[in-house]
PyMOL Python script that loads the backbone (N, CA, C, O; Angstrom):
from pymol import cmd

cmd.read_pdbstr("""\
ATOM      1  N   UNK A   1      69.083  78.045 110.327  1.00  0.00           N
ATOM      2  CA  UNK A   1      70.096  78.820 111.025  1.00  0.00           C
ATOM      3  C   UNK A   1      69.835  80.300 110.742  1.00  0.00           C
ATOM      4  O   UNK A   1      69.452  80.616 109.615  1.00  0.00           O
ATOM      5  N   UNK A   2      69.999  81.143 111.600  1.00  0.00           N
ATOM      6  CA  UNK A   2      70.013  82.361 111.530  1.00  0.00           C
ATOM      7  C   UNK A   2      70.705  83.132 110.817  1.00  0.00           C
ATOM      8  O   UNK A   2      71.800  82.631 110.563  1.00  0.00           O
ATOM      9  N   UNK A   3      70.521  84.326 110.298  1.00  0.00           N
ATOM     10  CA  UNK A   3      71.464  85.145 109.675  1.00  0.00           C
ATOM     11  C   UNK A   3      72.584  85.750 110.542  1.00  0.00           C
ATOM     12  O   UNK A   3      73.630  86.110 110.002  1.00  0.00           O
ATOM     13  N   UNK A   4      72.394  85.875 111.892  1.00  0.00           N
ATOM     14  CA  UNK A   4      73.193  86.222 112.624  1.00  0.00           C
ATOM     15  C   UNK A   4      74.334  84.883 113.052  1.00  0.00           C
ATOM     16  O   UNK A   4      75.544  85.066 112.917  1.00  0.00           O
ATOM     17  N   UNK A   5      73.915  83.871 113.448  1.00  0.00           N
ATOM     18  CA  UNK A   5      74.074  82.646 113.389  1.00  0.00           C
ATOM     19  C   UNK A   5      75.519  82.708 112.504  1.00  0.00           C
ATOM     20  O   UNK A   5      76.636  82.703 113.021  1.00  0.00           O
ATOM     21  N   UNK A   6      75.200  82.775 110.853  1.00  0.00           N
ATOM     22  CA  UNK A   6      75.860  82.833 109.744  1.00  0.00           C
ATOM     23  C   UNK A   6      76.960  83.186 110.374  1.00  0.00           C
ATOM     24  O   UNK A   6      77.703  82.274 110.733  1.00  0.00           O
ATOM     25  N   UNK A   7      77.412  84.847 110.721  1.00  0.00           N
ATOM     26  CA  UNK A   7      78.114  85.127 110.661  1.00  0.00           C
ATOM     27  C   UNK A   7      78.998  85.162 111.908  1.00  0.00           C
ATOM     28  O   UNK A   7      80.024  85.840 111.854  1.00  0.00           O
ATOM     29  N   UNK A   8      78.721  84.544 112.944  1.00  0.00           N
ATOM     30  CA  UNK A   8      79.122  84.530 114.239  1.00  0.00           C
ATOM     31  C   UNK A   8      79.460  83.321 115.093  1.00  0.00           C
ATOM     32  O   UNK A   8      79.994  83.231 116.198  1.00  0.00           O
ATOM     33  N   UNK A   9      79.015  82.475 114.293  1.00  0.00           N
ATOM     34  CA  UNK A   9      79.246  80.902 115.111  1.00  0.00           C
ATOM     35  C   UNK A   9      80.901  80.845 114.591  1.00  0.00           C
ATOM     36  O   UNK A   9      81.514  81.321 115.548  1.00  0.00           O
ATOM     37  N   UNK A  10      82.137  80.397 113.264  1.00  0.00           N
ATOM     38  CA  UNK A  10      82.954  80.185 113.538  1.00  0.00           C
ATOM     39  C   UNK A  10      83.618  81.617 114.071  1.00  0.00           C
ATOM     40  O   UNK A  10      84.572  81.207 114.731  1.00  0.00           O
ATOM     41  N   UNK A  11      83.633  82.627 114.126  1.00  0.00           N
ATOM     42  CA  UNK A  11      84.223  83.508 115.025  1.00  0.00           C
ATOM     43  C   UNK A  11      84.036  82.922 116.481  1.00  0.00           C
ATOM     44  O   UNK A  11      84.986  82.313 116.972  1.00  0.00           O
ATOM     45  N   UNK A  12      83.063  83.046 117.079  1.00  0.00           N
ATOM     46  CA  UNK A  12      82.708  82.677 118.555  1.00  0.00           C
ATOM     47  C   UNK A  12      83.804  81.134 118.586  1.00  0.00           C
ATOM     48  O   UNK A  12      84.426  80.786 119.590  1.00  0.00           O
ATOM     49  N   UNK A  13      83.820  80.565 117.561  1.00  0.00           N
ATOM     50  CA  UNK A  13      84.697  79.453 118.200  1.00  0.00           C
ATOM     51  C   UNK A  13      85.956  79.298 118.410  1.00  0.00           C
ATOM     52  O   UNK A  13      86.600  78.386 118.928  1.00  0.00           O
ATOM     53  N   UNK A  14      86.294  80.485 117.862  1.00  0.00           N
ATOM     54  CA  UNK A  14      88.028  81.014 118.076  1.00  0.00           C
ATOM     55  C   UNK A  14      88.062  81.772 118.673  1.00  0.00           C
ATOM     56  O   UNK A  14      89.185  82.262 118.795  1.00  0.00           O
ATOM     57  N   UNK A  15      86.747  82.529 119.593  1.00  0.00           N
ATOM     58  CA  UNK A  15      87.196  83.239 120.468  1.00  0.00           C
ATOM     59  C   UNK A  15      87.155  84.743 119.963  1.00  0.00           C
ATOM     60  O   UNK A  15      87.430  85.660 120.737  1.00  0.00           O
ATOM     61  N   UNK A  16      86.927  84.888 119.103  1.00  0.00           N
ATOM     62  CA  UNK A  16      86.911  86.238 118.354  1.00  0.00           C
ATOM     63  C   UNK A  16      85.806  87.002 118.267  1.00  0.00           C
ATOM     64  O   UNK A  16      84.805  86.321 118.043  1.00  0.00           O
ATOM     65  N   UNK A  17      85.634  88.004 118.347  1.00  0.00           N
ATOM     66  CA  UNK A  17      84.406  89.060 117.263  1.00  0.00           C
ATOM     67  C   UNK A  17      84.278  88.951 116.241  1.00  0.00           C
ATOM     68  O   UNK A  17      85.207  88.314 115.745  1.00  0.00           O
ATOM     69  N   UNK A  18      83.400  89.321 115.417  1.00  0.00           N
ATOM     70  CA  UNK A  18      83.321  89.068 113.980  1.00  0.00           C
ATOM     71  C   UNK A  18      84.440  89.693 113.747  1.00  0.00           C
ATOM     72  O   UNK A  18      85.416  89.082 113.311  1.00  0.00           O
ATOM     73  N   UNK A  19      84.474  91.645 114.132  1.00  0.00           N
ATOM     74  CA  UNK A  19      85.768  92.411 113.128  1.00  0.00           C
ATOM     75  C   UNK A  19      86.756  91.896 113.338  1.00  0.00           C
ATOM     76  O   UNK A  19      87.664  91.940 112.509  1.00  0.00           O
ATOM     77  N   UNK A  20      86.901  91.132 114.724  1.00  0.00           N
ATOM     78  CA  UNK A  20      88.975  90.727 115.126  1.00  0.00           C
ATOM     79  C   UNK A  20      88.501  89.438 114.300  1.00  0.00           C
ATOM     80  O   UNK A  20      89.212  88.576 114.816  1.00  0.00           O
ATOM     81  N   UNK A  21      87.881  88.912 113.518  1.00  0.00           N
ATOM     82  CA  UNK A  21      88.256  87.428 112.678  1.00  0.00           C
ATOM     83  C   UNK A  21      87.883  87.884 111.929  1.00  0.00           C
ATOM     84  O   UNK A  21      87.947  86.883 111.215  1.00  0.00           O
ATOM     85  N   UNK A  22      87.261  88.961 110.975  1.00  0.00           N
ATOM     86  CA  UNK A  22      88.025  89.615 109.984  1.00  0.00           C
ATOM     87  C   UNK A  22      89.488  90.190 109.946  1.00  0.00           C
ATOM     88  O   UNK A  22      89.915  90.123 108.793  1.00  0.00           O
ATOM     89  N   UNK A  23      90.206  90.619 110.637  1.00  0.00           N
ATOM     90  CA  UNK A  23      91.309  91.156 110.760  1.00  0.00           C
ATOM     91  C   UNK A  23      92.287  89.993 110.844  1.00  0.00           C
ATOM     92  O   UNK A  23      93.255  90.018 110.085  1.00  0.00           O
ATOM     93  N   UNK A  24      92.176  89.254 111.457  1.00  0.00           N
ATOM     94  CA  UNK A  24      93.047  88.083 111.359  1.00  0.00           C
ATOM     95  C   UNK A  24      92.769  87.664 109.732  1.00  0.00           C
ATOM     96  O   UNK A  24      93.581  87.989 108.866  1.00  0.00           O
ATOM     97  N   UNK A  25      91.898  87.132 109.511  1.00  0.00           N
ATOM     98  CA  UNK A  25      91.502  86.278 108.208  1.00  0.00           C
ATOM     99  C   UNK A  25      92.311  87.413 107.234  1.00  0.00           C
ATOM    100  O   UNK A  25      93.249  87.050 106.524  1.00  0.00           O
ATOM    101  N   UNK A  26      91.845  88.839 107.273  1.00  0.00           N
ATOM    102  CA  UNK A  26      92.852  89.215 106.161  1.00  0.00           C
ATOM    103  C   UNK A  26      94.171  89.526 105.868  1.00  0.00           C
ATOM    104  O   UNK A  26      94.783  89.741 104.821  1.00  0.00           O
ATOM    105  N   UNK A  27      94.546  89.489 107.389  1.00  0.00           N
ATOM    106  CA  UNK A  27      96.067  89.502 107.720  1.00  0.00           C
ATOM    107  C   UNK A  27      96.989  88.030 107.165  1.00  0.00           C
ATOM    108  O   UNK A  27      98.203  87.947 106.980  1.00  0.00           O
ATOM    109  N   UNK A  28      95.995  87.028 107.003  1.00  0.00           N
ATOM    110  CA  UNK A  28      96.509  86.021 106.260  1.00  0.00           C
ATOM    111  C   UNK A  28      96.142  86.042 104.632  1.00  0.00           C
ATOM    112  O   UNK A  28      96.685  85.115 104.030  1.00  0.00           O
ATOM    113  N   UNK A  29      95.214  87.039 103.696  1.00  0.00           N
ATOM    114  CA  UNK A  29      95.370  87.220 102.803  1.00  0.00           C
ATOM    115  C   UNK A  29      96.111  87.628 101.779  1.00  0.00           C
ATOM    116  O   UNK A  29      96.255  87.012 100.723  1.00  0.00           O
ATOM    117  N   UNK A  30      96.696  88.888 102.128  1.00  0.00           N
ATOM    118  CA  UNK A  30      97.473  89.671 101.979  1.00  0.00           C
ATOM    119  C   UNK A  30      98.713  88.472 101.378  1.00  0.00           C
ATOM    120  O   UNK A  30      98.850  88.252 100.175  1.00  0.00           O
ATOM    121  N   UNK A  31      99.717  87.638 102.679  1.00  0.00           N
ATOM    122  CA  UNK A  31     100.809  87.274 102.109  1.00  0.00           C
ATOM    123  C   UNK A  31     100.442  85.817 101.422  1.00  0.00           C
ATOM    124  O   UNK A  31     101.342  85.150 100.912  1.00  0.00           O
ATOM    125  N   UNK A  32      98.873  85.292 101.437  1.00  0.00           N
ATOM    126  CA  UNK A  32      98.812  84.457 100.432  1.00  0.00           C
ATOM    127  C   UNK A  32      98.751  85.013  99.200  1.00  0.00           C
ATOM    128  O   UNK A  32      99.130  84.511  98.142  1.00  0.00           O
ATOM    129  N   UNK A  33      98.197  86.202  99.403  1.00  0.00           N
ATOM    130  CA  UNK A  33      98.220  86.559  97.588  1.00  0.00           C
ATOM    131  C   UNK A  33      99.219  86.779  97.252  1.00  0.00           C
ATOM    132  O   UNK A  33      99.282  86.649  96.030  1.00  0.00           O
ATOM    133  N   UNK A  34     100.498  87.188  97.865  1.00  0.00           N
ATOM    134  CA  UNK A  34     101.711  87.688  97.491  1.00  0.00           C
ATOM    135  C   UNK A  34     102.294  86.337  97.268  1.00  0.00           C
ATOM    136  O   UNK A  34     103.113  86.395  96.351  1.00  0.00           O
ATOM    137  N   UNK A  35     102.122  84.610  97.992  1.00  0.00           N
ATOM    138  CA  UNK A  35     102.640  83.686  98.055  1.00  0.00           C
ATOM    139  C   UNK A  35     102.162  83.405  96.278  1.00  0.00           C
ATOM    140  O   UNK A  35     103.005  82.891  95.543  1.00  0.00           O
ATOM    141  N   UNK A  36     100.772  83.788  95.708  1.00  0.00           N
ATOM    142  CA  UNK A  36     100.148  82.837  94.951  1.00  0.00           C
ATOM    143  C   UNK A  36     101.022  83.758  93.855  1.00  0.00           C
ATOM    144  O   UNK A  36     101.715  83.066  93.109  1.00  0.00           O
ATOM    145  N   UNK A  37     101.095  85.016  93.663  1.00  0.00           N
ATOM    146  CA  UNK A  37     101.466  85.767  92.364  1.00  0.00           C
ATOM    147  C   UNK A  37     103.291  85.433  92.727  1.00  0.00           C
ATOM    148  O   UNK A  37     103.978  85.341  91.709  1.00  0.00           O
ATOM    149  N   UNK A  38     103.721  85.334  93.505  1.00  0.00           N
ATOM    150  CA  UNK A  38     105.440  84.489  93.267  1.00  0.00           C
ATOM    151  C   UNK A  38     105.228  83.056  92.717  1.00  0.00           C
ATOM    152  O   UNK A  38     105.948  82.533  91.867  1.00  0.00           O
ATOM    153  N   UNK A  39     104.047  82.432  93.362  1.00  0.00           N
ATOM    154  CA  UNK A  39     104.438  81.159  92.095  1.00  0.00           C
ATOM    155  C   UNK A  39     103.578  81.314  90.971  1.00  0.00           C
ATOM    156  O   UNK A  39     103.257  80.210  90.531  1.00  0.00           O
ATOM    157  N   UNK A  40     103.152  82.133  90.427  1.00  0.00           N
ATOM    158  CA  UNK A  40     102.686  82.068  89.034  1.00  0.00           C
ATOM    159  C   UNK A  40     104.043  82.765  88.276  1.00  0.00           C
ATOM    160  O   UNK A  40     104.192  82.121  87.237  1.00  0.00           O
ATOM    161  N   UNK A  41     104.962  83.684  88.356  1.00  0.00           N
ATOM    162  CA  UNK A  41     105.838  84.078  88.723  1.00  0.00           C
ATOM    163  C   UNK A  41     106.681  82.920  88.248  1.00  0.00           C
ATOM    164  O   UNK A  41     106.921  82.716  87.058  1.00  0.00           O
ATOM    165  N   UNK A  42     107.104  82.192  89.218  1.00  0.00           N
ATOM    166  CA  UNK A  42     107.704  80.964  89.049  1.00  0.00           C
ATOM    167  C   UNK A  42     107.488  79.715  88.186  1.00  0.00           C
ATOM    168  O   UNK A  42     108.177  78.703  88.060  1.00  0.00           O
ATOM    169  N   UNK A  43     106.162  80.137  87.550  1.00  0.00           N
ATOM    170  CA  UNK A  43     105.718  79.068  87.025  1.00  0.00           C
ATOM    171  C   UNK A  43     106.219  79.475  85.530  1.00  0.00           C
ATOM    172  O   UNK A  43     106.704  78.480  84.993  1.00  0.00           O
ATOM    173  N   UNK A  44     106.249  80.419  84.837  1.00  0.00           N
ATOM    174  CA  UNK A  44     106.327  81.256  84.186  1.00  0.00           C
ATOM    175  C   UNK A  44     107.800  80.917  83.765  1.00  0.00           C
ATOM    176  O   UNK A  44     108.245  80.059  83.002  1.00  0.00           O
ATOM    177  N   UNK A  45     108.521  82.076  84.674  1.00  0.00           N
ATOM    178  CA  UNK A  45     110.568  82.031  84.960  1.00  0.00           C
ATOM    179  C   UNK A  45     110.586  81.399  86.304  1.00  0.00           C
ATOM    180  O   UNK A  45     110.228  81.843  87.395  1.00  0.00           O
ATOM    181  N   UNK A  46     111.263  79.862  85.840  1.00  0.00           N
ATOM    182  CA  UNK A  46     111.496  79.155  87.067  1.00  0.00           C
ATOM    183  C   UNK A  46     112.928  79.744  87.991  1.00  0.00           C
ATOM    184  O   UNK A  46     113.523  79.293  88.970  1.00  0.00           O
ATOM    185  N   UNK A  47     113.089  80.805  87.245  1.00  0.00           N
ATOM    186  CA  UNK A  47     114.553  80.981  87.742  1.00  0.00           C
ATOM    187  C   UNK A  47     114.164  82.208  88.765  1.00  0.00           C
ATOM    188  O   UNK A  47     115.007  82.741  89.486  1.00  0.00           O
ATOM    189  N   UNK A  48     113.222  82.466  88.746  1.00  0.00           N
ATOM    190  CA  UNK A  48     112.698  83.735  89.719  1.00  0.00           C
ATOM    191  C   UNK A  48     111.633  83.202  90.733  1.00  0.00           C
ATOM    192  O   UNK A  48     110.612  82.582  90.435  1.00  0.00           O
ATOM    193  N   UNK A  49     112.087  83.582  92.086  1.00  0.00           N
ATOM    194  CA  UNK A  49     111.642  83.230  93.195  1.00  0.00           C
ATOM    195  C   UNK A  49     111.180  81.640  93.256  1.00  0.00           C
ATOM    196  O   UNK A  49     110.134  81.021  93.062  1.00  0.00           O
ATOM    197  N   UNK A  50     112.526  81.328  93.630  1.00  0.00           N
ATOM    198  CA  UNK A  50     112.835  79.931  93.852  1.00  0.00           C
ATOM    199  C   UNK A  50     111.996  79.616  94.785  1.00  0.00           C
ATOM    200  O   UNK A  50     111.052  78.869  94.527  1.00  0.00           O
ATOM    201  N   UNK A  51     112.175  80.087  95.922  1.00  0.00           N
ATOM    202  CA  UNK A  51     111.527  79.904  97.173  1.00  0.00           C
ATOM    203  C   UNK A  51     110.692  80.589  98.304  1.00  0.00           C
ATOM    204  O   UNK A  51     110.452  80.429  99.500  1.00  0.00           O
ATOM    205  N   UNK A  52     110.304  81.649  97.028  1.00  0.00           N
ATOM    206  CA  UNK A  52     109.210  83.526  97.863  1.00  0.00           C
ATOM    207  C   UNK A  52     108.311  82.426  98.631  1.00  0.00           C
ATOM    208  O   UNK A  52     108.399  82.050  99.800  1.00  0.00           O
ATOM    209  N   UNK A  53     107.503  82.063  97.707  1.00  0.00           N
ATOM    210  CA  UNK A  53     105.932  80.893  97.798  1.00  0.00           C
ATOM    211  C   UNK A  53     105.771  80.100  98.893  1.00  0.00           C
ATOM    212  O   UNK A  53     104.894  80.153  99.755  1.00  0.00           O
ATOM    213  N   UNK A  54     107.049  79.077  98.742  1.00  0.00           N
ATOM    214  CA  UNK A  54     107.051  77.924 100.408  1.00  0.00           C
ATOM    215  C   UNK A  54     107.258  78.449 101.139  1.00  0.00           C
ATOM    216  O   UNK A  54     106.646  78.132 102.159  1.00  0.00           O
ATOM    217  N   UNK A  55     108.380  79.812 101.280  1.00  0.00           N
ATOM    218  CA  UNK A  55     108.446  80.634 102.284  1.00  0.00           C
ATOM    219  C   UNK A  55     107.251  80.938 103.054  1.00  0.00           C
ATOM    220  O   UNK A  55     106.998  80.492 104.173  1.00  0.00           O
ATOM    221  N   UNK A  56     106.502  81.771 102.334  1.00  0.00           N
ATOM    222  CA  UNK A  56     105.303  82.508 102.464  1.00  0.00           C
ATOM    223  C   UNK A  56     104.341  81.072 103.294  1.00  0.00           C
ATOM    224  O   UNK A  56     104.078  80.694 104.436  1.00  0.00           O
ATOM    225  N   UNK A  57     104.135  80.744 102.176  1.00  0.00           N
ATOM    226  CA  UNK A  57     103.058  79.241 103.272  1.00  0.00           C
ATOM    227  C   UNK A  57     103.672  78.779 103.985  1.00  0.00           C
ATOM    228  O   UNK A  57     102.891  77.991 104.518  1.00  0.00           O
ATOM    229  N   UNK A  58     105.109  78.600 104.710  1.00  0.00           N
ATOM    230  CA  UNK A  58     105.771  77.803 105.600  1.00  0.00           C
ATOM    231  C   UNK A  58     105.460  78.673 106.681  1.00  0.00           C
ATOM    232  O   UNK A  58     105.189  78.024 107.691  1.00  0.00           O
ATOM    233  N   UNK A  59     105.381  80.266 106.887  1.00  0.00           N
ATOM    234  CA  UNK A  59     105.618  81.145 107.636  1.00  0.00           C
ATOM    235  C   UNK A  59     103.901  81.069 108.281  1.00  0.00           C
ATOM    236  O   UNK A  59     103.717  80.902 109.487  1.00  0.00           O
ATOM    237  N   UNK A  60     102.752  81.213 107.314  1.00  0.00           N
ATOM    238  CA  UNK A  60     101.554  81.357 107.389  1.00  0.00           C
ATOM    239  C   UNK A  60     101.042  80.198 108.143  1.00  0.00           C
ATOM    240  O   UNK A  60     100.133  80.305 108.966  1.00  0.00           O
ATOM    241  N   UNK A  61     101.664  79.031 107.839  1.00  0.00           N
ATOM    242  CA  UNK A  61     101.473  77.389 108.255  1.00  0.00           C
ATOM    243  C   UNK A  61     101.404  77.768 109.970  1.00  0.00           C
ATOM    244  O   UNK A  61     100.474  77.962 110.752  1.00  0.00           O
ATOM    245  N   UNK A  62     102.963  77.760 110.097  1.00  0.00           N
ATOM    246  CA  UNK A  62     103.458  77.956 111.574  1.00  0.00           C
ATOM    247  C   UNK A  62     102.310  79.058 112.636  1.00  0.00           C
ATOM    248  O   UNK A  62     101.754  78.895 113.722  1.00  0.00           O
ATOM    249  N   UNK A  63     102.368  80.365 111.460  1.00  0.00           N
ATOM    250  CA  UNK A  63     101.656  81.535 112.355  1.00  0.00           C
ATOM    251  C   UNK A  63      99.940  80.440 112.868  1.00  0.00           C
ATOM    252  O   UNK A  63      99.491  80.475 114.014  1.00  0.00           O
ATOM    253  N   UNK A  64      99.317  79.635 111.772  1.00  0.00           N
ATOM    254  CA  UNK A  64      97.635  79.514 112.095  1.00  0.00           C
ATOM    255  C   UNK A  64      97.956  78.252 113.112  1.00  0.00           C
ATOM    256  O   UNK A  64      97.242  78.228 114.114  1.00  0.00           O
ATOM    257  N   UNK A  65      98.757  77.395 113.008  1.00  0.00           N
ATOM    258  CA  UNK A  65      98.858  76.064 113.461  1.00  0.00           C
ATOM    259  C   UNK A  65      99.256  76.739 115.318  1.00  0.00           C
ATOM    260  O   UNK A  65      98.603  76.367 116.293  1.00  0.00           O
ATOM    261  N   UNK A  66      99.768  77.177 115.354  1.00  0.00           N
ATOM    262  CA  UNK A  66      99.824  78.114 116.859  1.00  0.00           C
ATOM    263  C   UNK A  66      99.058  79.310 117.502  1.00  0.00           C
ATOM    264  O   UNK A  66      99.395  79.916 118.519  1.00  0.00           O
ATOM    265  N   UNK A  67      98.204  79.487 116.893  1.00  0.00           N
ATOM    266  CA  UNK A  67      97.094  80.015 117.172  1.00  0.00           C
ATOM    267  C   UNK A  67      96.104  79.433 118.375  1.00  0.00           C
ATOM    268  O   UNK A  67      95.871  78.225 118.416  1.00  0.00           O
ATOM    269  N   UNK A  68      95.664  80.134 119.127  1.00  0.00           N
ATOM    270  CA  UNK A  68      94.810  79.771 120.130  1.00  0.00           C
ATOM    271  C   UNK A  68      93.730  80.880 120.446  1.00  0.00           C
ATOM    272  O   UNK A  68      94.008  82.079 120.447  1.00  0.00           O
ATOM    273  N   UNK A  69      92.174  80.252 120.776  1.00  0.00           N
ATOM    274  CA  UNK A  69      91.106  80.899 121.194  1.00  0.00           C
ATOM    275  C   UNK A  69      91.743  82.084 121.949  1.00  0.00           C
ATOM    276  O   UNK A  69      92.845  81.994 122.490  1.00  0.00           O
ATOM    277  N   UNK A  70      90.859  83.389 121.955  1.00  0.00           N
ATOM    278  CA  UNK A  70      91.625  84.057 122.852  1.00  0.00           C
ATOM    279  C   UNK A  70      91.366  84.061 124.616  1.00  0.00           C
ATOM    280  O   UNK A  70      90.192  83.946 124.967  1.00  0.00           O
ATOM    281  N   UNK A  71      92.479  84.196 125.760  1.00  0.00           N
ATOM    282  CA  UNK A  71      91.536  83.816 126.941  1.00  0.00           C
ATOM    283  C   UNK A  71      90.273  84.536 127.435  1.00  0.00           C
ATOM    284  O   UNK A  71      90.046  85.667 127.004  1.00  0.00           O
ATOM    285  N   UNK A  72      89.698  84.138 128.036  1.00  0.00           N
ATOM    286  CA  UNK A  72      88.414  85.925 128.541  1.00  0.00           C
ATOM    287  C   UNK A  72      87.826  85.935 127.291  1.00  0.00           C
ATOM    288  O   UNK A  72      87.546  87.082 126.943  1.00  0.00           O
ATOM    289  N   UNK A  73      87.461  84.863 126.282  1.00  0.00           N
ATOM    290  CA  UNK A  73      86.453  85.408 124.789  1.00  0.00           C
ATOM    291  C   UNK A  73      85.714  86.156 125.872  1.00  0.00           C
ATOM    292  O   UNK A  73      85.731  86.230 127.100  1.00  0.00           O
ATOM    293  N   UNK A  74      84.976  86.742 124.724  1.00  0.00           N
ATOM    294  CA  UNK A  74      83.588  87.670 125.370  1.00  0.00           C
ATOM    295  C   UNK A  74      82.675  86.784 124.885  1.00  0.00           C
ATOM    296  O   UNK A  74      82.875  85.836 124.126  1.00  0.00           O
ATOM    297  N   UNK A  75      81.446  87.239 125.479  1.00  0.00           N
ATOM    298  CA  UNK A  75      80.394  86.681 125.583  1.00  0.00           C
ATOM    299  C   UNK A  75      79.873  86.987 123.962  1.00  0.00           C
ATOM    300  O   UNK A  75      80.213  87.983 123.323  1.00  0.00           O
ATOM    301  N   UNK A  76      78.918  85.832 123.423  1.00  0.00           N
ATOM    302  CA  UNK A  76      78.176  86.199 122.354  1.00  0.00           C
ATOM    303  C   UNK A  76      77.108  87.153 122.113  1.00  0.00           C
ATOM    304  O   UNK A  76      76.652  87.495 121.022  1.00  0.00           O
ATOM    305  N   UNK A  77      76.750  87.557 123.335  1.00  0.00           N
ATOM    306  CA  UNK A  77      75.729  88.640 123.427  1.00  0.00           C
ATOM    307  C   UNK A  77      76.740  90.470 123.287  1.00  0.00           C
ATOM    308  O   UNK A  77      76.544  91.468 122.594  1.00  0.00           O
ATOM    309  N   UNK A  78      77.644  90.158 124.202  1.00  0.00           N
ATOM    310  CA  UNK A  78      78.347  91.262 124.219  1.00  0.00           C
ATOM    311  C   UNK A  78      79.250  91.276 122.396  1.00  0.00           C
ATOM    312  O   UNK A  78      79.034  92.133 121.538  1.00  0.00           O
ATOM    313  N   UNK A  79      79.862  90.525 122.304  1.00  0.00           N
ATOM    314  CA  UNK A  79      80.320  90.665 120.464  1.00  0.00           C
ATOM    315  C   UNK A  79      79.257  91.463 119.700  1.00  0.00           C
ATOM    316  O   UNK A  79      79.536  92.496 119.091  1.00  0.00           O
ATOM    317  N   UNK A  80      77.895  90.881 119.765  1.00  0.00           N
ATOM    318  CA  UNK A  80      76.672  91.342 118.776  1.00  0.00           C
ATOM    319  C   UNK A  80      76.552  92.782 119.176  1.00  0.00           C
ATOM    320  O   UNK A  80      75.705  93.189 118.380  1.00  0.00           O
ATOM    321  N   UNK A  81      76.894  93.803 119.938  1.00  0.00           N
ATOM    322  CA  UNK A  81      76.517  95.337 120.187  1.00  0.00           C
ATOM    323  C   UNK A  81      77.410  95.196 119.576  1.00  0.00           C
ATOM    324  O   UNK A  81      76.784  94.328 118.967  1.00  0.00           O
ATOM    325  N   UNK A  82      78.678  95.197 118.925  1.00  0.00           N
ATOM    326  CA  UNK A  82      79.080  96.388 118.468  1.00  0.00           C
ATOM    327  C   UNK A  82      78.852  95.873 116.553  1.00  0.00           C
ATOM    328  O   UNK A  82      79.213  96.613 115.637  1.00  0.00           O
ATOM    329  N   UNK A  83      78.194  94.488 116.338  1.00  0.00           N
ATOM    330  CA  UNK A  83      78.065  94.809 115.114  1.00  0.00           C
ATOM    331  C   UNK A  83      76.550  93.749 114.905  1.00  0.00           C
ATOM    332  O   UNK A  83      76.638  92.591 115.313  1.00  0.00           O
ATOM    333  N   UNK A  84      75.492  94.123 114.397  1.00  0.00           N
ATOM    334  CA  UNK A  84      74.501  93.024 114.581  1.00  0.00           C
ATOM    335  C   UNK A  84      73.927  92.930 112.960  1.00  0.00           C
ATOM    336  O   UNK A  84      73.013  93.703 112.671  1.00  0.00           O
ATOM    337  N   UNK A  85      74.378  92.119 112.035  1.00  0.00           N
ATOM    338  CA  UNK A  85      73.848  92.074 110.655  1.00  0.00           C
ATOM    339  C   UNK A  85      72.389  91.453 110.455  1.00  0.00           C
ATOM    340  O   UNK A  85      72.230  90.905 109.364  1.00  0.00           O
ATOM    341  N   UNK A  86      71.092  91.446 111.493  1.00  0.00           N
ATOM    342  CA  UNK A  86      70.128  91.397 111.331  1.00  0.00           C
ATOM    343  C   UNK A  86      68.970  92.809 111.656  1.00  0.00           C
ATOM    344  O   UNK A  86      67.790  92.925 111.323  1.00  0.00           O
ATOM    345  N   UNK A  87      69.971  93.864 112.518  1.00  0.00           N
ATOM    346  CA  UNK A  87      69.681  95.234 112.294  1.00  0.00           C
ATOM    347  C   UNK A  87      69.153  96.184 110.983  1.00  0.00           C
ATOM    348  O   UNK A  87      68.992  97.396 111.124  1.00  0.00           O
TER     349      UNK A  87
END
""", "prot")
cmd.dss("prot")
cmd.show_as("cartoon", "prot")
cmd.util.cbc("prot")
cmd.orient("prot")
């Protein structure tokens, strides 16, 4: 498999560019890390943030599980101009 390959086949299958499935992917980082440090948090003082954590993954659950390819993807040739990691 290609190095380009690597980084572009599961993007292309959601429909994305590499940077917009970076941007998504870290837009779901962000409130997992905030989900993971409330339950360590909790693990700690059970009496603090009862429910930050399931919140957080209940909310994140819903947002990926409704997610859809986007319509009009672009083409895989057109994605690679604006970023090509075998350049």
């Amino acid at each position: 498999m290609s190095l380009k390959r690597l980084f572009t086949e599961h993007p292309d299958s959601v429909g994305e560019s590499y940077f917009e499935h970076m941007a998504v992917a870290l837009s779901f980082a962000g409130p997992l890390l905030m989900a993971g440090l409330a339950a360590l948090v909790h693990a700690v003082l059970p009496f603090l943030c009862l429910t930050t954590a399931s919140r957080i993954v209940k909310r994140l659950h819903a947002r990926m599980t409704s997610r859809h390819p986007h319509p009009g993807s672009h083409d895989s040739r057109e994605r690679m101009l604006a970023w090509d990691p075998v350049i």
